[in-house]
Backbone as JSON, one array per atom type, in Angstrom:
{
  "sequence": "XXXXXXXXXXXXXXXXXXXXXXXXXXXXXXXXXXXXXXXXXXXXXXXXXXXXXXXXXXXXXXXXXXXXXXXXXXXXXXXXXXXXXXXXXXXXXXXXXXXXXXXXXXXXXXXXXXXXXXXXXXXXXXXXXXXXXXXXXXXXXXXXXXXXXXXXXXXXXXXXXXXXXXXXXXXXXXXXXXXXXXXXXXXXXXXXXXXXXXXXXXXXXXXXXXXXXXXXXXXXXXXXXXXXXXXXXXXXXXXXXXXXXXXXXXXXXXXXXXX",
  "N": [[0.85, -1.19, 0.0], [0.42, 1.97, -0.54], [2.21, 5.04, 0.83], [0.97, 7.38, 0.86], [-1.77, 6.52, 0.11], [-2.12, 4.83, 2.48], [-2.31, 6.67, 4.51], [-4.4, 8.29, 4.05], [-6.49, 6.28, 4.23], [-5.98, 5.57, 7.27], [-6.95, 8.14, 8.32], [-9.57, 8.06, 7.59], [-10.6, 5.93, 9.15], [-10.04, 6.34, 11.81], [-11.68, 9.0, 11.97], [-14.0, 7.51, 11.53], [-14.69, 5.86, 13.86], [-14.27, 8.13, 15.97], [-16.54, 9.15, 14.44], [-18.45, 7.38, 15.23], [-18.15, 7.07, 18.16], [-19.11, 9.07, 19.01], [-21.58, 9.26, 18.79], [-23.11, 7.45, 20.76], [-24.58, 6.44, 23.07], [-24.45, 7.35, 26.19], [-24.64, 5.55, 29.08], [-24.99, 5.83, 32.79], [-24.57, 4.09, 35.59], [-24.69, 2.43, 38.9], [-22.88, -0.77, 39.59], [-23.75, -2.28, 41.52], [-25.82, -3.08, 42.31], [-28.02, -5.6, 42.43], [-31.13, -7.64, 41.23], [-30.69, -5.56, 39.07], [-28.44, -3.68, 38.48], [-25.82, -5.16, 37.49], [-22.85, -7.15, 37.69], [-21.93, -9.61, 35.44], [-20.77, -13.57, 35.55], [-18.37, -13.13, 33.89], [-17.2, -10.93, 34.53], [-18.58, -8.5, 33.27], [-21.13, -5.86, 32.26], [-24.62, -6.94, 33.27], [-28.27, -6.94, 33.99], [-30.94, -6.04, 34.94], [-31.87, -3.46, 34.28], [-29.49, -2.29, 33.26], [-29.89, -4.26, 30.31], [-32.15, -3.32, 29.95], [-31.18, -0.35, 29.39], [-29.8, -1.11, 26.8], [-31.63, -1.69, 25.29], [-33.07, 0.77, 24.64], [-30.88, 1.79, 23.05], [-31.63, 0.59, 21.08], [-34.1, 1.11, 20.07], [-33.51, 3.79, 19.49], [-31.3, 3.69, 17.53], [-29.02, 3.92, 18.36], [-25.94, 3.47, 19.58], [-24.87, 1.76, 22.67], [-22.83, 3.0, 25.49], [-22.14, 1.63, 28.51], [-21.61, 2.7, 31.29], [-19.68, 2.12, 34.26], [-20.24, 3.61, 37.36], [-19.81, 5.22, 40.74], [-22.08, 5.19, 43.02], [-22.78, 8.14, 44.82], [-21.6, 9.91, 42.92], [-23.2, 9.83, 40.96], [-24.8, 11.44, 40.05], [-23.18, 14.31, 39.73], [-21.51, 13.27, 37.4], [-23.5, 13.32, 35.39], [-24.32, 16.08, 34.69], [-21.95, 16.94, 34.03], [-21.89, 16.3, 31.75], [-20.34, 13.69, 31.81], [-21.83, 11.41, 31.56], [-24.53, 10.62, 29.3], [-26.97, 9.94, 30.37], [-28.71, 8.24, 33.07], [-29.39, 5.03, 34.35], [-30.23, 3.67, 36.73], [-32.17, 2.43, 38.42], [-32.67, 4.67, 40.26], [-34.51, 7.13, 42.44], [-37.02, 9.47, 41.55], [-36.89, 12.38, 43.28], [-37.99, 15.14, 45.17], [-36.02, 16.89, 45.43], [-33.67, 16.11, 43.81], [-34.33, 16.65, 41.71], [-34.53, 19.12, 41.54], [-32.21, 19.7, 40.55], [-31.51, 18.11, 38.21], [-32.97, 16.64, 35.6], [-36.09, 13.92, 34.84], [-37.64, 11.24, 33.74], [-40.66, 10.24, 32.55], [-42.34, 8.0, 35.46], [-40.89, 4.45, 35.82], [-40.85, 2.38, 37.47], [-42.02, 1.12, 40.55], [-41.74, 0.88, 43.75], [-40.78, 0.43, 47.28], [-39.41, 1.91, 50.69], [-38.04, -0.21, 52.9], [-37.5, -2.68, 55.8], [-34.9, -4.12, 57.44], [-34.28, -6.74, 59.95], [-32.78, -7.63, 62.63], [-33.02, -10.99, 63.42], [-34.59, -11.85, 66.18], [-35.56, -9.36, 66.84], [-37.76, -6.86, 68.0], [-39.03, -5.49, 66.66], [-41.19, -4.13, 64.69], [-42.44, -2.37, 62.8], [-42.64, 0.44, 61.15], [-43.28, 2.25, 62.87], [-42.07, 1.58, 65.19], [-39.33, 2.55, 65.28], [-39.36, 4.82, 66.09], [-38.3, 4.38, 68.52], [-36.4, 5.95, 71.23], [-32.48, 5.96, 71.02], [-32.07, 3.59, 68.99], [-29.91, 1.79, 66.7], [-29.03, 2.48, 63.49], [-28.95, 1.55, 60.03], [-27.64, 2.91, 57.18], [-26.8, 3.33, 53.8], [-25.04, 5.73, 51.92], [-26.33, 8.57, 50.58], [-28.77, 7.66, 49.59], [-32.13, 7.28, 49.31], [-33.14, 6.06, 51.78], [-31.77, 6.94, 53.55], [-31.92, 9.84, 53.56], [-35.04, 9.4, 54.12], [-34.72, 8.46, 56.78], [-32.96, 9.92, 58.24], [-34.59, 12.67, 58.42], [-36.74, 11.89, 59.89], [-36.6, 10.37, 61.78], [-35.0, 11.11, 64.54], [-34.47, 10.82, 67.2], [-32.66, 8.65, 66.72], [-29.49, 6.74, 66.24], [-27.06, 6.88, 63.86], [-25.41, 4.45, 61.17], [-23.36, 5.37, 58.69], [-22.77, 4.39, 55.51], [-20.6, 3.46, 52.27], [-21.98, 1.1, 51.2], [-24.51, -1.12, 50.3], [-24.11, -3.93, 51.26], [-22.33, -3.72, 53.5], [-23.68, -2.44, 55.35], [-25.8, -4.0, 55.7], [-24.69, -6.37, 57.24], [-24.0, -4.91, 59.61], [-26.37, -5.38, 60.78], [-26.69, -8.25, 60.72], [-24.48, -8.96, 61.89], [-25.49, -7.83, 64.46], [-24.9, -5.17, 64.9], [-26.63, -3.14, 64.42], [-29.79, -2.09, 64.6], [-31.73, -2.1, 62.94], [-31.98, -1.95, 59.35], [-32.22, 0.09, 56.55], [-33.64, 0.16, 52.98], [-34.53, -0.61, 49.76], [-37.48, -2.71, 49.05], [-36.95, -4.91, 47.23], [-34.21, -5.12, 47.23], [-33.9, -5.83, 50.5], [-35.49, -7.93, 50.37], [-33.97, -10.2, 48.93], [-31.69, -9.64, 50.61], [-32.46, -11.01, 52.75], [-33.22, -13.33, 52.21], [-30.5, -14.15, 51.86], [-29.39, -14.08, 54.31], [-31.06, -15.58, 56.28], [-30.82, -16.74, 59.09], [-29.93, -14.78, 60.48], [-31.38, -12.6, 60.17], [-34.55, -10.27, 59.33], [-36.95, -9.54, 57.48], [-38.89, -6.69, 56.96], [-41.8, -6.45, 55.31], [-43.63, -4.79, 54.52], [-44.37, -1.41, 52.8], [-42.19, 1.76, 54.32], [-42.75, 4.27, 52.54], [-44.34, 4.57, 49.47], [-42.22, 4.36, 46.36], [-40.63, 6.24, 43.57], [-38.92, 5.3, 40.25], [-36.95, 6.57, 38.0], [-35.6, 7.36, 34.64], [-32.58, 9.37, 34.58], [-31.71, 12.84, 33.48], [-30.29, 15.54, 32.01], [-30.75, 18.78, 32.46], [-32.93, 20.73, 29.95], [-31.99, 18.5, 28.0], [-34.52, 17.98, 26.31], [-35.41, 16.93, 23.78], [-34.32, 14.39, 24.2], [-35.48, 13.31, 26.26], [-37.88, 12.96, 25.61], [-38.05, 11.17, 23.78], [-37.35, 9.35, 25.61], [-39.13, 8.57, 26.8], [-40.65, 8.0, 25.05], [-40.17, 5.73, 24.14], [-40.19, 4.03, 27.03], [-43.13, 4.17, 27.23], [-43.39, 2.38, 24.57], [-42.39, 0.34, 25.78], [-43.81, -1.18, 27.73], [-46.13, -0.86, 27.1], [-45.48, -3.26, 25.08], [-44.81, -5.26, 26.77], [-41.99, -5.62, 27.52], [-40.99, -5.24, 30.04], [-42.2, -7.18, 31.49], [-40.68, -9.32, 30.63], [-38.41, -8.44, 31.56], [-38.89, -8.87, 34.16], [-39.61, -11.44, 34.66], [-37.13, -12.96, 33.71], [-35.15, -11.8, 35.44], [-36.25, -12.04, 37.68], [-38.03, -13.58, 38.8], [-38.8, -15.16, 41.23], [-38.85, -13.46, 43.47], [-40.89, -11.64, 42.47], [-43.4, -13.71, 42.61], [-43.06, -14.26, 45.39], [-44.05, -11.71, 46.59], [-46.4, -11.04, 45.4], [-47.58, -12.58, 46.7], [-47.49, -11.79, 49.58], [-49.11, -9.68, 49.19], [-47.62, -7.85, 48.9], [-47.41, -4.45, 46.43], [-45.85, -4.8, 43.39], [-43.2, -3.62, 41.78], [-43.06, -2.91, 38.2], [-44.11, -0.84, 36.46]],
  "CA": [[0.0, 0.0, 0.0], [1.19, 3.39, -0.9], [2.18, 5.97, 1.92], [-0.29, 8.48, 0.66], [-3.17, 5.69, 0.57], [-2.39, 4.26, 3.5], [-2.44, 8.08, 5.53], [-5.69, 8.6, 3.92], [-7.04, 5.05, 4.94], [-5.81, 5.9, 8.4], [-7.64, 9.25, 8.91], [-11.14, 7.33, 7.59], [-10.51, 4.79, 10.39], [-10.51, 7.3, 13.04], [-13.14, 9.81, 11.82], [-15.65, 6.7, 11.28], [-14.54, 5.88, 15.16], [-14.96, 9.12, 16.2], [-18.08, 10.23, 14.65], [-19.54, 6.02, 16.05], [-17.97, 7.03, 19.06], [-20.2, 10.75, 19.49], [-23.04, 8.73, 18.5], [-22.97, 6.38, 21.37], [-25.72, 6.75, 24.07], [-23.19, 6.71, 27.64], [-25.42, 5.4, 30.15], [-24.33, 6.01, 33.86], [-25.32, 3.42, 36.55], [-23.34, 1.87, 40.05], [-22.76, -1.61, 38.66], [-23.49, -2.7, 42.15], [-27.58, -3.6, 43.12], [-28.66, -7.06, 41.52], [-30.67, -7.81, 39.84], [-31.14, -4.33, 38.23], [-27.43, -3.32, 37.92], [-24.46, -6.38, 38.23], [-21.7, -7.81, 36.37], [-21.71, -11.63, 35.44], [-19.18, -14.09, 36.08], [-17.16, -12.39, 32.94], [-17.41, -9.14, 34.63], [-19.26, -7.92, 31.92], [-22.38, -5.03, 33.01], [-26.0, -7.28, 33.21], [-29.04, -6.71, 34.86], [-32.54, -5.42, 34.03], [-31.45, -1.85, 34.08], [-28.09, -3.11, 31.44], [-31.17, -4.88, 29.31], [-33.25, -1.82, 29.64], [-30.4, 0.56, 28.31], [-29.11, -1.66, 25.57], [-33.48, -2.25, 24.38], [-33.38, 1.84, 24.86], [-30.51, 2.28, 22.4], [-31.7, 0.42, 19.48], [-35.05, 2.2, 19.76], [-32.68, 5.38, 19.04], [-30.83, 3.35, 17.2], [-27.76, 4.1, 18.63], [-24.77, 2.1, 20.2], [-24.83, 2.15, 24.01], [-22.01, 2.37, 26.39], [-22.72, 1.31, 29.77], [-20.34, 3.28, 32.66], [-19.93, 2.15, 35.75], [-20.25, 4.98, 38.59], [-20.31, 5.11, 41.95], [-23.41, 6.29, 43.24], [-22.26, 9.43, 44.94], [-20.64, 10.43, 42.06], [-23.38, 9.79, 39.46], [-25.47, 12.84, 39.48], [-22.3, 15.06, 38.96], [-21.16, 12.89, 36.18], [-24.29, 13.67, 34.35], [-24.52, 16.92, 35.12], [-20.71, 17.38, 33.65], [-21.46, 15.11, 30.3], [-19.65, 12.36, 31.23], [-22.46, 10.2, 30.59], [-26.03, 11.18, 28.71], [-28.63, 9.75, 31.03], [-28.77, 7.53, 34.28], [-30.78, 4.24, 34.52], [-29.5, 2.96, 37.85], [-32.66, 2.51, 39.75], [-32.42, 6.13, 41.1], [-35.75, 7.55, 42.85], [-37.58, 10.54, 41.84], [-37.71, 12.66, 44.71], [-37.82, 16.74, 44.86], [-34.29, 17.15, 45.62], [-32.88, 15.61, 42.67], [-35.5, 17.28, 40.63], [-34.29, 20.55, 41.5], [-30.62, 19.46, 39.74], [-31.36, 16.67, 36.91], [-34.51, 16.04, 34.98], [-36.2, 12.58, 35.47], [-38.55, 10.69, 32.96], [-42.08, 9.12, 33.2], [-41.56, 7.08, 35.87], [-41.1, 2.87, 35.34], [-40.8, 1.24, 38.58], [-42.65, 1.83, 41.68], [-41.04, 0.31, 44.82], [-41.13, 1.05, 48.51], [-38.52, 1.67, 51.25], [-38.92, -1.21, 54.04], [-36.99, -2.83, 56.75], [-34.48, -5.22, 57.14], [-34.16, -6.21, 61.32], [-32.48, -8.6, 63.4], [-33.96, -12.23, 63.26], [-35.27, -11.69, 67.12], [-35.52, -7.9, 66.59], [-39.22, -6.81, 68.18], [-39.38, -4.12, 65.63], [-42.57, -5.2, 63.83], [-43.07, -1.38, 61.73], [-41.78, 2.2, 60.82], [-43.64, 3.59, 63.91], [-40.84, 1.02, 66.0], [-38.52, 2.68, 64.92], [-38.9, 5.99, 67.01], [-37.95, 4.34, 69.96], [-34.68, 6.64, 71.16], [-31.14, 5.31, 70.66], [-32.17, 2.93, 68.26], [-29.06, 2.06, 65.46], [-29.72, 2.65, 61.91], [-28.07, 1.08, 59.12], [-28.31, 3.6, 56.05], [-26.47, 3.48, 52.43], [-24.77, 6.58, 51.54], [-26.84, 9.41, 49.22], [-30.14, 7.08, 48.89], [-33.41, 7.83, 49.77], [-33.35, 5.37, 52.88], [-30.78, 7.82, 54.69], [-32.9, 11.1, 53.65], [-35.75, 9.73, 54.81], [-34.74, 8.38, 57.95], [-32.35, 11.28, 59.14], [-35.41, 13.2, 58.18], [-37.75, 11.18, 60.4], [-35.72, 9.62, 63.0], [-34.23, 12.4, 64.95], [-33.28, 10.2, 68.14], [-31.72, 7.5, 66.3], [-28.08, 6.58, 65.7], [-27.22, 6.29, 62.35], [-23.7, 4.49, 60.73], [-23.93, 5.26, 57.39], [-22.07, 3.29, 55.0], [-20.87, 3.43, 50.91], [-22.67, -0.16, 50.04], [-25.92, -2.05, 51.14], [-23.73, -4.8, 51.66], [-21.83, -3.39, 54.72], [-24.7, -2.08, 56.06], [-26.36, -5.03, 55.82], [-23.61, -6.84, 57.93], [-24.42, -4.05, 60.75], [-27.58, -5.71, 60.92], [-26.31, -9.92, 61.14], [-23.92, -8.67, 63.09], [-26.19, -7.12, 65.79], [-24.2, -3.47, 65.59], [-27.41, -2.34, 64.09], [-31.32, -2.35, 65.01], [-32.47, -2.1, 61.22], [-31.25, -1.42, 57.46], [-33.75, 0.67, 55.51], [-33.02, -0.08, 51.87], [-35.61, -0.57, 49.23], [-38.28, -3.44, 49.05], [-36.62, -5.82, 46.29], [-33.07, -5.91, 47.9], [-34.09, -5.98, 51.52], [-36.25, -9.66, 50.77], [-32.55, -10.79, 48.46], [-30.3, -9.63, 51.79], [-33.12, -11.74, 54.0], [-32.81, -14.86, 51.46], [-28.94, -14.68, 51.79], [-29.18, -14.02, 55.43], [-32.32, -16.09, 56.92], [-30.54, -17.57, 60.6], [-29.83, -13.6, 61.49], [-31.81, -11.45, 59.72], [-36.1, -11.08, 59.27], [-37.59, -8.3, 56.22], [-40.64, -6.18, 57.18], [-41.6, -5.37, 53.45], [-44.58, -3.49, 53.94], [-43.36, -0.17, 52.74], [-42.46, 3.04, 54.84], [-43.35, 4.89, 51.77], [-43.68, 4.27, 47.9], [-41.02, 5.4, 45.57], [-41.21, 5.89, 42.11], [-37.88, 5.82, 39.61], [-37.08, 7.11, 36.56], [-34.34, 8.28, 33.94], [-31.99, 10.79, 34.8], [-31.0, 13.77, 32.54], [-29.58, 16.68, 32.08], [-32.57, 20.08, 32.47], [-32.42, 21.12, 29.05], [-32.07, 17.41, 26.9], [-35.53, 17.9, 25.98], [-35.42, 15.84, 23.03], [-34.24, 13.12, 24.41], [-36.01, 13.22, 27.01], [-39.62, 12.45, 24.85], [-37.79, 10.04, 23.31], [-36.69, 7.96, 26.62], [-40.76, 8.45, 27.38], [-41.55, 7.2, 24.2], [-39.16, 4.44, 24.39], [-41.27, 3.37, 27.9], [-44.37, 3.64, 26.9], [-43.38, 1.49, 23.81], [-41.46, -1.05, 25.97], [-44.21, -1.5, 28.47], [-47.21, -1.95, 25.81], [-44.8, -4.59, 24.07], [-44.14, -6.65, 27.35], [-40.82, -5.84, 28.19], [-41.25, -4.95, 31.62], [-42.72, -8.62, 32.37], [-40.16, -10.08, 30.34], [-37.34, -8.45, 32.35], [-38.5, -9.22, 35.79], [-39.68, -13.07, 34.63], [-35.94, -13.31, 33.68], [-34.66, -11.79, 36.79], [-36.98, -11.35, 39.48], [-39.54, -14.65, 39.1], [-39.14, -15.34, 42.84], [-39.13, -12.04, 44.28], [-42.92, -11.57, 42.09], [-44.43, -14.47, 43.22], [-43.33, -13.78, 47.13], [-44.12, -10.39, 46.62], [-47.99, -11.38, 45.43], [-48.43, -13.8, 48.06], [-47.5, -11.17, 50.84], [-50.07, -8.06, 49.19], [-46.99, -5.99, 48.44], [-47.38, -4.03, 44.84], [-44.6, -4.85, 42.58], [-42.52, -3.02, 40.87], [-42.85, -2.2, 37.18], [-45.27, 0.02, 35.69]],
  "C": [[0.89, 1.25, 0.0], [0.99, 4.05, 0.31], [0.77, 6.59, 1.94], [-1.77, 7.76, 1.18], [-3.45, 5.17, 1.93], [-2.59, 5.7, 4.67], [-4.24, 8.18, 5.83], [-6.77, 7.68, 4.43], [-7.14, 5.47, 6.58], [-6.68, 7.03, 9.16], [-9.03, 8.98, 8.79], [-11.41, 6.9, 8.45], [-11.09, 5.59, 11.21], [-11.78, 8.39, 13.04], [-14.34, 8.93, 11.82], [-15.6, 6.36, 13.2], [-14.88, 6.78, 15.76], [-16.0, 9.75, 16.58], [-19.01, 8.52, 15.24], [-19.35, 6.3, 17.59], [-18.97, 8.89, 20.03], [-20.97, 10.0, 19.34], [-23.6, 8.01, 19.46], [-23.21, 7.11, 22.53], [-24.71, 6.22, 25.46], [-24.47, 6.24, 29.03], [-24.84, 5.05, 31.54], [-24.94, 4.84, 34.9], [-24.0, 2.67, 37.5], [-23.73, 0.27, 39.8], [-22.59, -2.95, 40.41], [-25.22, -3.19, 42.77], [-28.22, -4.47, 41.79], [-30.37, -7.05, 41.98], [-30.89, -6.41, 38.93], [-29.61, -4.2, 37.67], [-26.65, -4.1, 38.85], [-23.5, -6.1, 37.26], [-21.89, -9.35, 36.5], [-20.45, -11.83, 35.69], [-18.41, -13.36, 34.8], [-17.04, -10.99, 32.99], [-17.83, -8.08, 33.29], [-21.04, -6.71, 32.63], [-23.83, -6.08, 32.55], [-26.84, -7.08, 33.93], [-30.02, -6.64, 34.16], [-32.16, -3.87, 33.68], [-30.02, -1.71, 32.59], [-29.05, -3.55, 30.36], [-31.53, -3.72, 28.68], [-32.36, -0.45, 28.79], [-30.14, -0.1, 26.57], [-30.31, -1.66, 24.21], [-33.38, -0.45, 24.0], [-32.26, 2.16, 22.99], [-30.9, 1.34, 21.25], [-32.95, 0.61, 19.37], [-34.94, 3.16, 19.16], [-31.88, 4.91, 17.85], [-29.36, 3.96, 17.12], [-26.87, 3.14, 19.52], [-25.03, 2.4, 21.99], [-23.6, 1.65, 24.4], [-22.28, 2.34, 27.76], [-21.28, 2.02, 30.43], [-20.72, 3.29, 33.92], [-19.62, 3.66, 36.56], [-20.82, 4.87, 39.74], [-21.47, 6.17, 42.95], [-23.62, 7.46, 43.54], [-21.94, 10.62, 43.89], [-22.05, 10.58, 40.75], [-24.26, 11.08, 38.67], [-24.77, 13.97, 38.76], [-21.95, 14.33, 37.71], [-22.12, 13.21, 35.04], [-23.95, 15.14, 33.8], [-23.23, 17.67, 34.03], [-20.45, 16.91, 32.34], [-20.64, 14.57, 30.26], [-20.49, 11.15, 30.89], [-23.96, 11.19, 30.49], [-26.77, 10.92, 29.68], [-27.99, 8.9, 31.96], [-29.74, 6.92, 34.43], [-30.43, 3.25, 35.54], [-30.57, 2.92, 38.92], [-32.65, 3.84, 40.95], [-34.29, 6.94, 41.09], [-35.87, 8.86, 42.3], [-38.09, 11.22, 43.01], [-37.58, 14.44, 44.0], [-36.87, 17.68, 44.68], [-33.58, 17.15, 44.63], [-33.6, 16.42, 41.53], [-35.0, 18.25, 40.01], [-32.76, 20.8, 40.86], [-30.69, 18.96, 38.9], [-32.76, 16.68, 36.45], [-35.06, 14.83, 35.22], [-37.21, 12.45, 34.22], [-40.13, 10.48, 33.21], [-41.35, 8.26, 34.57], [-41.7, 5.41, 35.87], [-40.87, 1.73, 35.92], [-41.39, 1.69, 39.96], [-41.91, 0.63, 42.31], [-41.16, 1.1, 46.17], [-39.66, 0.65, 49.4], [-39.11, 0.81, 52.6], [-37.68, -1.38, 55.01], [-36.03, -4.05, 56.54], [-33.82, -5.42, 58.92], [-33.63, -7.4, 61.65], [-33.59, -10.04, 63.56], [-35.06, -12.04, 64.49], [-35.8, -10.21, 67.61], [-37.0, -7.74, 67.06], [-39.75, -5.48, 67.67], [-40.02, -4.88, 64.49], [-43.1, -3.43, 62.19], [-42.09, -0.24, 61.64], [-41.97, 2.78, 62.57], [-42.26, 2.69, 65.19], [-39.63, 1.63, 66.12], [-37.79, 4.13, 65.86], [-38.71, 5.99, 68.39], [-36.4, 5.27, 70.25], [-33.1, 5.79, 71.41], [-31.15, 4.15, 70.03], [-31.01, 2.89, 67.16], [-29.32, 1.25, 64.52], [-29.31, 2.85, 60.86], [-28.7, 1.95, 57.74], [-26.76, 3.76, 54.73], [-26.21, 4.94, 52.06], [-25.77, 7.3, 50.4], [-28.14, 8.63, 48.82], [-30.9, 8.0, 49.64], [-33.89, 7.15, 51.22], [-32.27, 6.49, 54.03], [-31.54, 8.88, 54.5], [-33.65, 10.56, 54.86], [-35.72, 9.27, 56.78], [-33.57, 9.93, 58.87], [-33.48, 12.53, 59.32], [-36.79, 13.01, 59.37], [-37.73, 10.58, 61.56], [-34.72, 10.65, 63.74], [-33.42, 11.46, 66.47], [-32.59, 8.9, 67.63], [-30.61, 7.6, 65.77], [-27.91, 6.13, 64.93], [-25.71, 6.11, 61.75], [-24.58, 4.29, 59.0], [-22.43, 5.08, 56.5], [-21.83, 3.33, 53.21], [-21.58, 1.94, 50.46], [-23.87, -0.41, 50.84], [-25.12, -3.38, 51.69], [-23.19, -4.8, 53.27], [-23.16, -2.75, 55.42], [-25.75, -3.51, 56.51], [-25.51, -6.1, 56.73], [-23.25, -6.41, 59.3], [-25.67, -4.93, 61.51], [-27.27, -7.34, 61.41], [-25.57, -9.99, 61.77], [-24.03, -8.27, 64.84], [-25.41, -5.95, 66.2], [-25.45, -2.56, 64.86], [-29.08, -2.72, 64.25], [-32.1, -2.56, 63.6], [-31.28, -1.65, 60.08], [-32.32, -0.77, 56.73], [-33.13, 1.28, 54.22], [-34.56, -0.23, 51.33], [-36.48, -2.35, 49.14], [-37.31, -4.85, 48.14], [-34.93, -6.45, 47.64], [-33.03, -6.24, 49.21], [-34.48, -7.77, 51.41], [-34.76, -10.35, 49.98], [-31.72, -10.68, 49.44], [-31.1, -11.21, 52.87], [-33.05, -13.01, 53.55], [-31.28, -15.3, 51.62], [-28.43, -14.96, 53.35], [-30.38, -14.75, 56.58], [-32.15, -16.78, 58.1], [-31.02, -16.35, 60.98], [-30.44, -12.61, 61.18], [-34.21, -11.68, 59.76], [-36.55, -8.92, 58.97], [-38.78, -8.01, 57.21], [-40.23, -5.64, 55.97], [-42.7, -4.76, 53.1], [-43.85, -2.24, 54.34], [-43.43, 0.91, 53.85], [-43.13, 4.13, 54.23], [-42.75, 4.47, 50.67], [-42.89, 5.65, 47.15], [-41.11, 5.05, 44.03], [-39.52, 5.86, 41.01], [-37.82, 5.78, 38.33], [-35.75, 6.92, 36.06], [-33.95, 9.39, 34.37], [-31.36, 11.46, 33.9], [-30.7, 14.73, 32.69], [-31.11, 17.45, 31.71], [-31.43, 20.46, 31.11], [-32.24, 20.05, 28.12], [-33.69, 17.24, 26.83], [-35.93, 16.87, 25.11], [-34.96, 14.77, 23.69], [-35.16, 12.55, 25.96], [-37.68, 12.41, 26.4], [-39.03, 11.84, 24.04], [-37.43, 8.73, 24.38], [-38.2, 7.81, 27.01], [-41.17, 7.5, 26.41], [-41.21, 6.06, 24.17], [-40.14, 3.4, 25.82], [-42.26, 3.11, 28.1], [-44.3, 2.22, 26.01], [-43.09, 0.06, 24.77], [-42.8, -1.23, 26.83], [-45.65, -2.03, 28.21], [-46.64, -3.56, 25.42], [-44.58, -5.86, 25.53], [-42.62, -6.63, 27.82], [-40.34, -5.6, 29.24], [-40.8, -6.44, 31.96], [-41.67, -9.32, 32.02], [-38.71, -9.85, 30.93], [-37.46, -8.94, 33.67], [-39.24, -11.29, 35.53], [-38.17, -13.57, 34.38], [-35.1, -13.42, 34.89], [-34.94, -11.83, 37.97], [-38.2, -12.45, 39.68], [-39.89, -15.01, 40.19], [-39.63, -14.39, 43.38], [-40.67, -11.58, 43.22], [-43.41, -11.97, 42.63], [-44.26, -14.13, 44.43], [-43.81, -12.63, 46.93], [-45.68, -10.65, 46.78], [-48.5, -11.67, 46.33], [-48.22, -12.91, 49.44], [-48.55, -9.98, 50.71], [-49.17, -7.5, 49.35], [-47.39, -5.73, 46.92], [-45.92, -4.72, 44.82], [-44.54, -4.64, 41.51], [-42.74, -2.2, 39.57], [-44.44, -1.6, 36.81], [-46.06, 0.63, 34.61]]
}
């Protein structure tokens, strides 16, 4: 191949990279709450929320890259265009509102309990007994609302659900208040030392997160959920991942989930 041809070859390469690589929908999520957002054994990003992006970009018909981010972190990352949107299971509340845009919303869920096996904390209203300790997850909506709500209680608050949850089988903590789905998955992994209350404290609704101002894409991630939720792909993500946690769910009279 000739110098010249091969230069010119070379600069195609990269401009077709490039302009595939602007084109390419970044979706932000913490690559850490199963089954919504994991990694498989080939550390590879799966979940329902990984599904749900990947179904999202060939609606748009665009490429998706999935980026892990740690939860703390993921609102600024939007915020700063390092990634387009956020589908990490993240609540619509008023707070967030007032910084990020949010979608329709496409999962309803509730924050509940997660208590010591012999624990005689039977509800929310248990909870305002004083010096009670109170296992809470950095930046969720289970630390709002209990610092919010719980004024004499001691609270270690923690970057994972996992360590927090470990407060709790450990007996250095009176409760965990996390959301409905992973609370009954910690109580399945933990069933000597642990025991769910999963009627909710209050329902929560979550959405897409965007940037105020992606308008367009915004009535396109709507239209995208309406479409997916006519077509069945709701049911067909949580029959993949979540067929247990439905049926218990039914059989106790909690709602669940998708919408």
């Amino acid at each position: 191949m000739k110098p010249l041809l091969a230069t010119i070859l070379a600069l195609f390469l990269i401009t077709a990279c490039s302009n595939e690589d602007s084109d390419a929908l970044v979706v932000g999520m913490e690559l850490a709450y199963p089954p919504f957002e994991m990694r498989n054994d080939q550390n590879e990003p799966e979940g329902i929320s990984v599904s749900m992006a990947r179904d999202l970009g060939k609606f748009l018909n665009r490429p998706v890259e999935i980026r892990d981010v740690a939860w703390d972190g993921i609102i600024p990352a939007l915020k700063s265009g390092k990634i387009d949107l956020i589908i990490s299971s993240m609540t619509k509340t008023e707070e967030r509102a007032r910084s990020i845009a949010f979608s329709d919303g496409y999962v309803t869920n509730g924050l509940c309990l997660l208590v010591p096996k012999d624990s005689p904390i039977e509800s929310k209203d248990d909870l305002k007994q004083a010096g009670l300790k109170i296992a809470v997850k950095l930046s969720t909506t289970g630390e709002i609302w209990a610092k919010a709500n719980l004024p004499d209680a001691k609270f270690t608050t923690l970057d994972t659900s996992a360590t927090c949850v470990l407060e709790v089988v450990q007996g250095r903590a009176d409760a965990f208040i996390y959301d409905q789905i992973s609370i009954y998955q910690y109580w399945k992994k933990h069933p000597d030392t642990t025991r769910p209350i999963l009627q909710p404290i209050r329902d929560e609704t979550w959405g897409v997160g965007l940037r105020k101002g992606d308008t367009e894409l915004k009535e396109q991630v709507n239209a995208f959920l309406e479409q997916y939720r006519s077509s069945g792909g709701f049911d067909r993500l949580a029959d993949r991942y979540m067929k247990e946690e439905k049926e218990a769910f039914e059989k106790l009279g909690v709602p669940f989930v998708f919408h």
